[in-house]
Predicted model as a PDB file, atoms N, CA, C, CB and O in Angstrom, pLDDT in the B-factor column:
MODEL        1                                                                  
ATOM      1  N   UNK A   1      17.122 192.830  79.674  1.00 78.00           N  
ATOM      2  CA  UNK A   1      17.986 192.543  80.803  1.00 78.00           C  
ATOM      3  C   UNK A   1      18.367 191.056  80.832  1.00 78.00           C  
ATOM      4  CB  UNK A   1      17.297 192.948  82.112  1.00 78.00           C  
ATOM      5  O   UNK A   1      19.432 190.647  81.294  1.00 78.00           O  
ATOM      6  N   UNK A   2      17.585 190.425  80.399  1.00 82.00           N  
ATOM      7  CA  UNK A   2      17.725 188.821  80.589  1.00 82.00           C  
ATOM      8  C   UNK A   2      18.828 188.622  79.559  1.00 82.00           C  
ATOM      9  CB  UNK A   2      16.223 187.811  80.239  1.00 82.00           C  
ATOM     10  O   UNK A   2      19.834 188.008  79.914  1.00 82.00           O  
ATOM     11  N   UNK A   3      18.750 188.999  78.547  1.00 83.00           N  
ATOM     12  CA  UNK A   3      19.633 188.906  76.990  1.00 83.00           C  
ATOM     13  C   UNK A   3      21.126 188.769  77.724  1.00 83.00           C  
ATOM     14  CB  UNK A   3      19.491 190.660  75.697  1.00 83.00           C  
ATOM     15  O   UNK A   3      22.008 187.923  77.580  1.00 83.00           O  
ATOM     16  N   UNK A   4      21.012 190.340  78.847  1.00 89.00           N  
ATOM     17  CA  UNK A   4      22.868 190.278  78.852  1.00 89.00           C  
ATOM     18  C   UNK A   4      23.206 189.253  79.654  1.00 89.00           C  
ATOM     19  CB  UNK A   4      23.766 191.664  79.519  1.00 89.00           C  
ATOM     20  O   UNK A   4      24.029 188.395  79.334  1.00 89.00           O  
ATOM     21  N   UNK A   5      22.328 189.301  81.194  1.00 92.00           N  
ATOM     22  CA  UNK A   5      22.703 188.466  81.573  1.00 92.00           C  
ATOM     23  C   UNK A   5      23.174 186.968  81.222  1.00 92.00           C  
ATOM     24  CB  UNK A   5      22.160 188.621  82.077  1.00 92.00           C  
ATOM     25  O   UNK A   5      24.083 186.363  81.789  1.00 92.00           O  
ATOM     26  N   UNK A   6      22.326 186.469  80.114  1.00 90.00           N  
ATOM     27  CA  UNK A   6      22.538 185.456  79.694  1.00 90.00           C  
ATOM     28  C   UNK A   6      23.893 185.331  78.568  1.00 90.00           C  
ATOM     29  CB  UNK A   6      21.292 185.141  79.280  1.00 90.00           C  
ATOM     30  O   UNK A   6      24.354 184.309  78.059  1.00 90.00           O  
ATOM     31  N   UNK A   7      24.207 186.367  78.444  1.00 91.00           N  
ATOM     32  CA  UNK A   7      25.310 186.782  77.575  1.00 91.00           C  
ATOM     33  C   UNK A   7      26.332 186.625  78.267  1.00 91.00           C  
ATOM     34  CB  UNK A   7      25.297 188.066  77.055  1.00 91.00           C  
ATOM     35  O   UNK A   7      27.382 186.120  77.869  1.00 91.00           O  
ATOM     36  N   UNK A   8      26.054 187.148  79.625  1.00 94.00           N  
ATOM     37  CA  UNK A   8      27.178 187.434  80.598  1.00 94.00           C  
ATOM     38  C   UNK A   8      27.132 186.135  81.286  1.00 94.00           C  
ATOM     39  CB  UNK A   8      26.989 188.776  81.623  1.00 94.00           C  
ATOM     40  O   UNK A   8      27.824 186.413  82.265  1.00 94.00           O  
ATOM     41  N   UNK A   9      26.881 185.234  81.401  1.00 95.00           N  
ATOM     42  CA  UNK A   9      26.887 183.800  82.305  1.00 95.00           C  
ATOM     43  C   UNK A   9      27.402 183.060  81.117  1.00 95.00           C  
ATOM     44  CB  UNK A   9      25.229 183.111  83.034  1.00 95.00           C  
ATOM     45  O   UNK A   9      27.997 182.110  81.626  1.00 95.00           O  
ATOM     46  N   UNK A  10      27.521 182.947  79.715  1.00 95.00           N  
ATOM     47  CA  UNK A  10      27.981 182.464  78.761  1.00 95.00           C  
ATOM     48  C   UNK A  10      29.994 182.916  78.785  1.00 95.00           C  
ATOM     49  CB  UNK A  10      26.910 183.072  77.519  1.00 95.00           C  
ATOM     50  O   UNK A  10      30.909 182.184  79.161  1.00 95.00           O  
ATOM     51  N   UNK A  11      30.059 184.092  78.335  1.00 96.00           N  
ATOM     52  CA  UNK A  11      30.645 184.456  78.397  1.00 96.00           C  
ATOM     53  C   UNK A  11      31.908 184.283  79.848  1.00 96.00           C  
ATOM     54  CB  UNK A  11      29.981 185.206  77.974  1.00 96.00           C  
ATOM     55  O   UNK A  11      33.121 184.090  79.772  1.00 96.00           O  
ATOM     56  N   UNK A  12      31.239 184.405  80.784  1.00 96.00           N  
ATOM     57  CA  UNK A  12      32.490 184.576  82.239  1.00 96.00           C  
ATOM     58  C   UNK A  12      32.278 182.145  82.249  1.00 96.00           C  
ATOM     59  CB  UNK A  12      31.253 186.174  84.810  1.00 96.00           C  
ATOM     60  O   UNK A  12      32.994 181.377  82.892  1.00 96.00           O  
ATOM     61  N   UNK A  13      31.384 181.855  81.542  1.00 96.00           N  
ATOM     62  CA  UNK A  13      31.035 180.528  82.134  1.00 96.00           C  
ATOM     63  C   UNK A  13      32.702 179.616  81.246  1.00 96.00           C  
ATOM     64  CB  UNK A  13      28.934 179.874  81.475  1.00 96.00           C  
ATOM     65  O   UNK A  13      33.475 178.712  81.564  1.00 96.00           O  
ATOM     66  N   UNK A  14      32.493 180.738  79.825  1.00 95.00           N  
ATOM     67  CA  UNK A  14      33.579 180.064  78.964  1.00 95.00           C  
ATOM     68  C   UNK A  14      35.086 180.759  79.554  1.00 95.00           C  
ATOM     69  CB  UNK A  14      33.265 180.434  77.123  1.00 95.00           C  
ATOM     70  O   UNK A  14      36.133 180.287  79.112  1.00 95.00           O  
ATOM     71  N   UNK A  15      35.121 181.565  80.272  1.00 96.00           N  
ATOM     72  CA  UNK A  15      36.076 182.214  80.460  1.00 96.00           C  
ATOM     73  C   UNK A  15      37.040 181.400  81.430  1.00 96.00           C  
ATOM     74  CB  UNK A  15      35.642 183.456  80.861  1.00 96.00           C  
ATOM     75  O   UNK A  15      38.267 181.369  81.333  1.00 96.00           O  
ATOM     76  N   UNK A  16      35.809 180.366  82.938  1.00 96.00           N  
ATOM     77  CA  UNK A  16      36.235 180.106  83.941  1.00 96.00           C  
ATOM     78  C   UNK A  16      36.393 178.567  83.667  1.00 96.00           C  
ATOM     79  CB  UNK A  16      35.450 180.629  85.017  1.00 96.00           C  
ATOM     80  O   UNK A  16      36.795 177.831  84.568  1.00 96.00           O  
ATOM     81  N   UNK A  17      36.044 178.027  82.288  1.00 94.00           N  
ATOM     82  CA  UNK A  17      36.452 176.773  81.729  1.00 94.00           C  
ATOM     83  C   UNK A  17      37.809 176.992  80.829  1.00 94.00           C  
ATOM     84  CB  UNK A  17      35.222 176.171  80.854  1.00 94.00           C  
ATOM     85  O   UNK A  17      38.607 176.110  80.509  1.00 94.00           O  
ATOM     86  N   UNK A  18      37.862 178.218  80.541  1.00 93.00           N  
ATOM     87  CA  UNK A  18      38.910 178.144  79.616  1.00 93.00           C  
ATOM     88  C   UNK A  18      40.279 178.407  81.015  1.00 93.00           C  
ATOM     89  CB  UNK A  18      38.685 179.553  78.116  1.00 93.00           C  
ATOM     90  O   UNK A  18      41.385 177.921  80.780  1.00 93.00           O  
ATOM     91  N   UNK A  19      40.119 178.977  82.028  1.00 93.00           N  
ATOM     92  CA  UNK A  19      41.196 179.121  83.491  1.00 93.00           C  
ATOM     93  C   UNK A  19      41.613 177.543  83.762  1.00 93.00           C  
ATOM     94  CB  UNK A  19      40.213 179.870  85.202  1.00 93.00           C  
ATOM     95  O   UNK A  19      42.730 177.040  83.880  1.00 93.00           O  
ATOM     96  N   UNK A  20      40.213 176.913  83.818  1.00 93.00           N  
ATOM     97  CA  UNK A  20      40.500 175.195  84.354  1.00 93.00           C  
ATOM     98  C   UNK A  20      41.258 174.440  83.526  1.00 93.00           C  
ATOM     99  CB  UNK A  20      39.189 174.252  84.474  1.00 93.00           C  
ATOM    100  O   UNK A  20      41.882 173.463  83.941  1.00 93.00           O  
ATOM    101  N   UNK A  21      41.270 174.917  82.004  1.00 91.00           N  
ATOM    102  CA  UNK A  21      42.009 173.754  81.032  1.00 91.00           C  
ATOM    103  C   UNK A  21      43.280 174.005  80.907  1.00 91.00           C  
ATOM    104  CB  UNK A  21      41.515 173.624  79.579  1.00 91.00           C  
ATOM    105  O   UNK A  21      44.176 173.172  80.774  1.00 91.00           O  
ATOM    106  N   UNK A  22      43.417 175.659  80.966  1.00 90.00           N  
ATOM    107  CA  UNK A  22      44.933 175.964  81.181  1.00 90.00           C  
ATOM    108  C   UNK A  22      45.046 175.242  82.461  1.00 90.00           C  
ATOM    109  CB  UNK A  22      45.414 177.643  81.270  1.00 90.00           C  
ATOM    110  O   UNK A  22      45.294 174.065  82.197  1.00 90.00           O  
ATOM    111  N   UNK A  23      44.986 175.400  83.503  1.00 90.00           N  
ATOM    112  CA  UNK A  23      45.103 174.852  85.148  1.00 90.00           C  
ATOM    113  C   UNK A  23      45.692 173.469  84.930  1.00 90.00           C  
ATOM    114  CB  UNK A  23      43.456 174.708  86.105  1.00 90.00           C  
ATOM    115  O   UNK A  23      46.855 173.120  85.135  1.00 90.00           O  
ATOM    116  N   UNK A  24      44.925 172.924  84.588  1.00 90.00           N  
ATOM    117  CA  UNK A  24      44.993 171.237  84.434  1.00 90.00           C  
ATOM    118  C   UNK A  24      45.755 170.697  83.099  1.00 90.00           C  
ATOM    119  CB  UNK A  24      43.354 170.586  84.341  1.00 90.00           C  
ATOM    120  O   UNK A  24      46.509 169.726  83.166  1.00 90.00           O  
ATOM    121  N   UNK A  25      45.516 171.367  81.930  1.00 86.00           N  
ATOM    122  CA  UNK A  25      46.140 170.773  80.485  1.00 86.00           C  
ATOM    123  C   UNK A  25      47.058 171.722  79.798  1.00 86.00           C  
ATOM    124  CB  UNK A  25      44.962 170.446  79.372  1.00 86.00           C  
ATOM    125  O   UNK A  25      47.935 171.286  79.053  1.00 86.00           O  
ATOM    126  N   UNK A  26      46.905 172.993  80.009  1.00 80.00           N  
ATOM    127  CA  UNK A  26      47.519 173.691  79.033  1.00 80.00           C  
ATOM    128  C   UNK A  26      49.212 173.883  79.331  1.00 80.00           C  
ATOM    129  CB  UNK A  26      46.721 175.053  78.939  1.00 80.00           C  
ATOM    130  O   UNK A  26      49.662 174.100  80.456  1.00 80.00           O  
ATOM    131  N   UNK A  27      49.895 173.780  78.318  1.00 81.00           N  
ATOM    132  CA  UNK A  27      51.140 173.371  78.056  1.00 81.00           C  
ATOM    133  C   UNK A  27      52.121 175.338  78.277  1.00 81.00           C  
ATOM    134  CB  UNK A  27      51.068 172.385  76.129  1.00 81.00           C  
ATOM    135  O   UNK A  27      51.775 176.450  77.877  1.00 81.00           O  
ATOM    136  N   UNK A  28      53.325 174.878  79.060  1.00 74.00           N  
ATOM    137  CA  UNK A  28      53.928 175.992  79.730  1.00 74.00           C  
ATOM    138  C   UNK A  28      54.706 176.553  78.431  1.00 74.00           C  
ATOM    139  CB  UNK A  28      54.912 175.561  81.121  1.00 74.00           C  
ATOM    140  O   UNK A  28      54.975 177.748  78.317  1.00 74.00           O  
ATOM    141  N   UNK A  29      55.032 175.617  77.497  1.00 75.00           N  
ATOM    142  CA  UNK A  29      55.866 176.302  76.191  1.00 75.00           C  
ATOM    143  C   UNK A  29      55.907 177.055  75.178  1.00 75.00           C  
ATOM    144  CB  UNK A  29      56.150 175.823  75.648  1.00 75.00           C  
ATOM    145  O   UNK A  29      56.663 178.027  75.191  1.00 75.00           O  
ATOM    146  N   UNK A  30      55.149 176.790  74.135  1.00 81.00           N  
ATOM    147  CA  UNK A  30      55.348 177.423  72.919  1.00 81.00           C  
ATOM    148  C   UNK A  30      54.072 177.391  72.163  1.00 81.00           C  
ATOM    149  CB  UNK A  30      56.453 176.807  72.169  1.00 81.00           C  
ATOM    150  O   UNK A  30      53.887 177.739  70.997  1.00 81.00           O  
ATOM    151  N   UNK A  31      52.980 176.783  73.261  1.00 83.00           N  
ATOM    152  CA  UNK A  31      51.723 176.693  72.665  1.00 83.00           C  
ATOM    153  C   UNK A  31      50.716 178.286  72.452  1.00 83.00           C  
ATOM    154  CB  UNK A  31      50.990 175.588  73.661  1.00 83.00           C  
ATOM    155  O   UNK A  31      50.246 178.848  73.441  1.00 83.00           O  
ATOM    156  N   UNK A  32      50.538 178.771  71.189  1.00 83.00           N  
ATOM    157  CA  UNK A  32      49.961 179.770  71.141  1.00 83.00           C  
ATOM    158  C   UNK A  32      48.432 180.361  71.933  1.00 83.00           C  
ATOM    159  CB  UNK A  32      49.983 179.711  69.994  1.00 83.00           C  
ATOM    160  O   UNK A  32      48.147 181.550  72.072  1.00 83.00           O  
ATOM    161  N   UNK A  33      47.745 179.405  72.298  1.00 81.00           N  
ATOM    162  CA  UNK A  33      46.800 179.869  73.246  1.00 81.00           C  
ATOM    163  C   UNK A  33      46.705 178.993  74.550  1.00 81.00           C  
ATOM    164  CB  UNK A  33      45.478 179.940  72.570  1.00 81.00           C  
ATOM    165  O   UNK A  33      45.795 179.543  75.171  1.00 81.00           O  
ATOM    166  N   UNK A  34      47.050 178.161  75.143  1.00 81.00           N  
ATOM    167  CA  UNK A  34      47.201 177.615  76.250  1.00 81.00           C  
ATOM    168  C   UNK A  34      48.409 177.978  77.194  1.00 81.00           C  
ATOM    169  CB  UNK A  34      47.168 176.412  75.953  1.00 81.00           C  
ATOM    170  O   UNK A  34      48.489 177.738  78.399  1.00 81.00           O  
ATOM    171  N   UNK A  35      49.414 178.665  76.317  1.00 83.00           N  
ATOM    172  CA  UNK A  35      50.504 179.051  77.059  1.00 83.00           C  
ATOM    173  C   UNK A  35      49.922 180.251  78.430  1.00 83.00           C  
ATOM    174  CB  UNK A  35      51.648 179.744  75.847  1.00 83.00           C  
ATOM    175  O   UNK A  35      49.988 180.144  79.655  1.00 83.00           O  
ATOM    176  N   UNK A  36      49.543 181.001  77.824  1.00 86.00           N  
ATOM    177  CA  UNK A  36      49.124 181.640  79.144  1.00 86.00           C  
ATOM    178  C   UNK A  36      47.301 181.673  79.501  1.00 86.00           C  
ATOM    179  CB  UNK A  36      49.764 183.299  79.029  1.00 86.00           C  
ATOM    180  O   UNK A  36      46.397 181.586  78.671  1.00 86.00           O  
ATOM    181  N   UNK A  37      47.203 181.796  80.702  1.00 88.00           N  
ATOM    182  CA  UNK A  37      45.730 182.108  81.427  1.00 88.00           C  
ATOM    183  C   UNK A  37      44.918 182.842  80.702  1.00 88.00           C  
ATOM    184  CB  UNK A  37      45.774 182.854  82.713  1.00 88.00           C  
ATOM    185  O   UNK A  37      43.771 182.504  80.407  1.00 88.00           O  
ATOM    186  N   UNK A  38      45.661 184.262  80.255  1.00 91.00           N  
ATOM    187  CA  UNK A  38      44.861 185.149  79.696  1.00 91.00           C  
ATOM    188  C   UNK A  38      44.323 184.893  78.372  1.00 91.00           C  
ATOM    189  CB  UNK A  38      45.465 186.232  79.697  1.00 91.00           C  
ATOM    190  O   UNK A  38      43.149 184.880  78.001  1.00 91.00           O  
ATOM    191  N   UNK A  39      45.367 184.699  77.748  1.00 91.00           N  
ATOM    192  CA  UNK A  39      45.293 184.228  76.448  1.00 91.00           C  
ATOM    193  C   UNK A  39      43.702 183.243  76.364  1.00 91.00           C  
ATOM    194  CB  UNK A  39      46.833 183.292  76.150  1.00 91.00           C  
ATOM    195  O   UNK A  39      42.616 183.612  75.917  1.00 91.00           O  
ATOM    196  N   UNK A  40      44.154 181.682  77.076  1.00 92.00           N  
ATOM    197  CA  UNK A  40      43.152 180.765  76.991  1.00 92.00           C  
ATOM    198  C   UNK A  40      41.814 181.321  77.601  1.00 92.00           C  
ATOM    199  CB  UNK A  40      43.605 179.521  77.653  1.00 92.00           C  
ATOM    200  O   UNK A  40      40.767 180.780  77.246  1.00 92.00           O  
ATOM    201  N   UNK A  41      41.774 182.370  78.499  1.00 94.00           N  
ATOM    202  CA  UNK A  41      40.404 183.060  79.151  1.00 94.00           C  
ATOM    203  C   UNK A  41      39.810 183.571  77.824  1.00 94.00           C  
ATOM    204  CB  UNK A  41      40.675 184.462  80.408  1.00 94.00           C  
ATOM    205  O   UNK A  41      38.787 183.104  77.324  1.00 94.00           O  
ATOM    206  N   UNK A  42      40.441 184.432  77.370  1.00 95.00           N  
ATOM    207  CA  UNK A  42      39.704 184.872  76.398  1.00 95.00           C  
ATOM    208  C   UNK A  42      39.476 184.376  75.278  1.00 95.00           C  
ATOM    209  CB  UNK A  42      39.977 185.743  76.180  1.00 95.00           C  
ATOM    210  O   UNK A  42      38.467 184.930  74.843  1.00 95.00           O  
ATOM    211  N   UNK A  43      39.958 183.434  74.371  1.00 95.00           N  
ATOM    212  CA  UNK A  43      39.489 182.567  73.682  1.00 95.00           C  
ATOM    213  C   UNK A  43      39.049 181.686  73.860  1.00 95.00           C  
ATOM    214  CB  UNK A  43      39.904 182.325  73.176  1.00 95.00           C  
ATOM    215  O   UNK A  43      39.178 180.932  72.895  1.00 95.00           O  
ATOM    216  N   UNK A  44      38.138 180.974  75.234  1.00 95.00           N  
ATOM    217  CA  UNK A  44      37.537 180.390  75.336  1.00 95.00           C  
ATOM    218  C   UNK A  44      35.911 181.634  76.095  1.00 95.00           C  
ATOM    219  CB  UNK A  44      38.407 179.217  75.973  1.00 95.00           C  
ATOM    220  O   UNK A  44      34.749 181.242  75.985  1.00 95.00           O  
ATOM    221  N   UNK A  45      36.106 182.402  76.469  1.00 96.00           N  
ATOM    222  CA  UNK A  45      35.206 183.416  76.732  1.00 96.00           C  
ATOM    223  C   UNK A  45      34.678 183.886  75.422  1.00 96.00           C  
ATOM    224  CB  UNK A  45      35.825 184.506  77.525  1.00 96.00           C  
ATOM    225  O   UNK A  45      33.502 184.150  75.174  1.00 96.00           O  
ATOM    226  N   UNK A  46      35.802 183.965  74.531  1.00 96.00           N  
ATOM    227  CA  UNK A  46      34.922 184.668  72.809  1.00 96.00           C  
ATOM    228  C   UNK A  46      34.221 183.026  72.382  1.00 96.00           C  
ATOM    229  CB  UNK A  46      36.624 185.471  70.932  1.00 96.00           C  
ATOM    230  O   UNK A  46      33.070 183.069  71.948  1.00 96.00           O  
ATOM    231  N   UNK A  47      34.568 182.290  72.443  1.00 96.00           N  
ATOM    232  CA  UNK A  47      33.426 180.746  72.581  1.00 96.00           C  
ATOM    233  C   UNK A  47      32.251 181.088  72.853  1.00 96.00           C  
ATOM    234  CB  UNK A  47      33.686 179.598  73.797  1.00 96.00           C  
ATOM    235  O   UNK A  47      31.230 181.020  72.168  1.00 96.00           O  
ATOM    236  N   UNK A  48      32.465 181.553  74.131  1.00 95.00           N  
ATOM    237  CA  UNK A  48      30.560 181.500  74.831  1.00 95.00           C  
ATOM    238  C   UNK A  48      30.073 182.334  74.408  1.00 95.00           C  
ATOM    239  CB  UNK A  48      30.068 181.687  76.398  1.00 95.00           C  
ATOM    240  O   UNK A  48      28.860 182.277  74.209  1.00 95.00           O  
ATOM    241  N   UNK A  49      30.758 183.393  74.109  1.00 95.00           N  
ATOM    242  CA  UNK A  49      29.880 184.570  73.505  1.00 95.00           C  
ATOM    243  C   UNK A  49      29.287 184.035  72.213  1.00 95.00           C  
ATOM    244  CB  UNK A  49      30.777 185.981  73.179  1.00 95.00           C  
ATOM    245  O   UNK A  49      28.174 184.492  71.953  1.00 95.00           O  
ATOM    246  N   UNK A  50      29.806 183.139  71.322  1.00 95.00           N  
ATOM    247  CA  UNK A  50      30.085 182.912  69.926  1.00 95.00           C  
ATOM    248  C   UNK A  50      28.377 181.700  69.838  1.00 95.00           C  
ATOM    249  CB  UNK A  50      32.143 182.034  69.604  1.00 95.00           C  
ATOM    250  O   UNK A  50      27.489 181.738  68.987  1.00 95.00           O  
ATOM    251  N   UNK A  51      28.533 180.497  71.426  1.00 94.00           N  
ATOM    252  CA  UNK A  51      27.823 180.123  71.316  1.00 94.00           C  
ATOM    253  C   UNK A  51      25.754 180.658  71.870  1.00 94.00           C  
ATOM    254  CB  UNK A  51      28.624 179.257  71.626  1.00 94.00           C  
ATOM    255  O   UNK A  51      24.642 180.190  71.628  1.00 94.00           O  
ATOM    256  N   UNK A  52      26.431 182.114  72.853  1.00 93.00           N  
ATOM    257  CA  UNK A  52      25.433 182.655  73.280  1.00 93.00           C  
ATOM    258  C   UNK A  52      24.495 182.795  72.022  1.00 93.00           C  
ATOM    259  CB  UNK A  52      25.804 183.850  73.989  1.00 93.00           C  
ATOM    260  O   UNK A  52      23.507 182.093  71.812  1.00 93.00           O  
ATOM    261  N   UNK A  53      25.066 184.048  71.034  1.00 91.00           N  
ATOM    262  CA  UNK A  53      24.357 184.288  69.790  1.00 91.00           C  
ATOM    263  C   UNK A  53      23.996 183.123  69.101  1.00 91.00           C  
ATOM    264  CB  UNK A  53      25.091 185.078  68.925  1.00 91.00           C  
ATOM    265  O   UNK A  53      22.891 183.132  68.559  1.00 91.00           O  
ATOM    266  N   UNK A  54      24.727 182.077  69.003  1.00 92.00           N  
ATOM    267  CA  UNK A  54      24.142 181.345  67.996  1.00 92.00           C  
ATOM    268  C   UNK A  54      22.818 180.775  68.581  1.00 92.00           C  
ATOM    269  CB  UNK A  54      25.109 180.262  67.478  1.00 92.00           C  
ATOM    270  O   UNK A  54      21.917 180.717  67.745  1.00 92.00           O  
ATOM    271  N   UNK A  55      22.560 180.426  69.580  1.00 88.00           N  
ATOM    272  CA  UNK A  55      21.696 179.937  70.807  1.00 88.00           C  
ATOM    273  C   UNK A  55      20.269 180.429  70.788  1.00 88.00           C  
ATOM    274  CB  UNK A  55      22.323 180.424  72.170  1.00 88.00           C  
ATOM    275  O   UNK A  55      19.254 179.733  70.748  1.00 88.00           O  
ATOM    276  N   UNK A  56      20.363 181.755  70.822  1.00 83.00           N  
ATOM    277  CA  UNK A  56      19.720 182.879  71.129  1.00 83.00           C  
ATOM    278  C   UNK A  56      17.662 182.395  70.336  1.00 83.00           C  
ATOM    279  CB  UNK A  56      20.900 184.444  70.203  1.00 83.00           C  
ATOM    280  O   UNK A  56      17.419 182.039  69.183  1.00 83.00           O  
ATOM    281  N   UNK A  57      17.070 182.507  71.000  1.00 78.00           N  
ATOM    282  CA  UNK A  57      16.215 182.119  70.402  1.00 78.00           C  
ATOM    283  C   UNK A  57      15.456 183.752  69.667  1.00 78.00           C  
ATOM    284  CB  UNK A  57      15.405 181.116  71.444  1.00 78.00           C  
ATOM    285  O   UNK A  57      15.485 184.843  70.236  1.00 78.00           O  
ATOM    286  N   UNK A  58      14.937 183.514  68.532  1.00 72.00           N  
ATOM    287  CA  UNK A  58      14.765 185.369  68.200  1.00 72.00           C  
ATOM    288  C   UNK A  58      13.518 185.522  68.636  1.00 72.00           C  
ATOM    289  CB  UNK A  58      14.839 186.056  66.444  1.00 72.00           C  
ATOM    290  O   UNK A  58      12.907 184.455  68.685  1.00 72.00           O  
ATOM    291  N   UNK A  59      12.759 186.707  69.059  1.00 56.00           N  
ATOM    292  CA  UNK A  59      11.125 186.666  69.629  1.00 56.00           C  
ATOM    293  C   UNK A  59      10.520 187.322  68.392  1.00 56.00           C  
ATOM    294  CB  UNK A  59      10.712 187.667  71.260  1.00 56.00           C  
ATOM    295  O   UNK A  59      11.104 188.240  67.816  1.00 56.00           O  
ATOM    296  N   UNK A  60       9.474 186.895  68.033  1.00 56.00           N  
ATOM    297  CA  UNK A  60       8.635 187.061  67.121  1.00 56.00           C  
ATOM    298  C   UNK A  60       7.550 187.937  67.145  1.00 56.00           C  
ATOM    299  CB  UNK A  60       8.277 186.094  66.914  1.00 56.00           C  
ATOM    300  O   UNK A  60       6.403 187.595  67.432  1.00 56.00           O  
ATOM    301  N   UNK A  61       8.051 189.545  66.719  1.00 56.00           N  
ATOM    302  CA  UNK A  61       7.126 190.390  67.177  1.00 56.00           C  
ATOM    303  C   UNK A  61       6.151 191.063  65.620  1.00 56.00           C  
ATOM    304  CB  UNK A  61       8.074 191.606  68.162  1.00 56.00           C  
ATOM    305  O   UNK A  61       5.233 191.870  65.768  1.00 56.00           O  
TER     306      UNK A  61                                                      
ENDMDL                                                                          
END                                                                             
């Protein structure tokens, strides 16, 4: 249970940084992932996921 959660606070954490950079920086034109919200949500959400796993400490059974 802890795994997802922590998966899931990674994940929505990169999602609601990737909303703020569009918000504040990301460009209205022709830019392939900042142009829209969704776009930048989810490639900055596949981030956290990307850095969750790498993170992940393995348990030693």
């Amino acid at each position: 249970m802890k795994k997802w959660l922590r998966l899931a606070a990674f994940v929505s954490g990169g999602a609601l940084l990737g909303f703020l950079y569009y918000r504040f920086f990301g460009c209205t034109g022709t830019c392939p992932i900042t142009s829209s919200p969704w776009r930048t949500m989810l490639y900055t959400g596949f981030i956290g996921f990307l850095l969750s796993v790498i993170t992940t400490k393995e348990s030693k059974e």
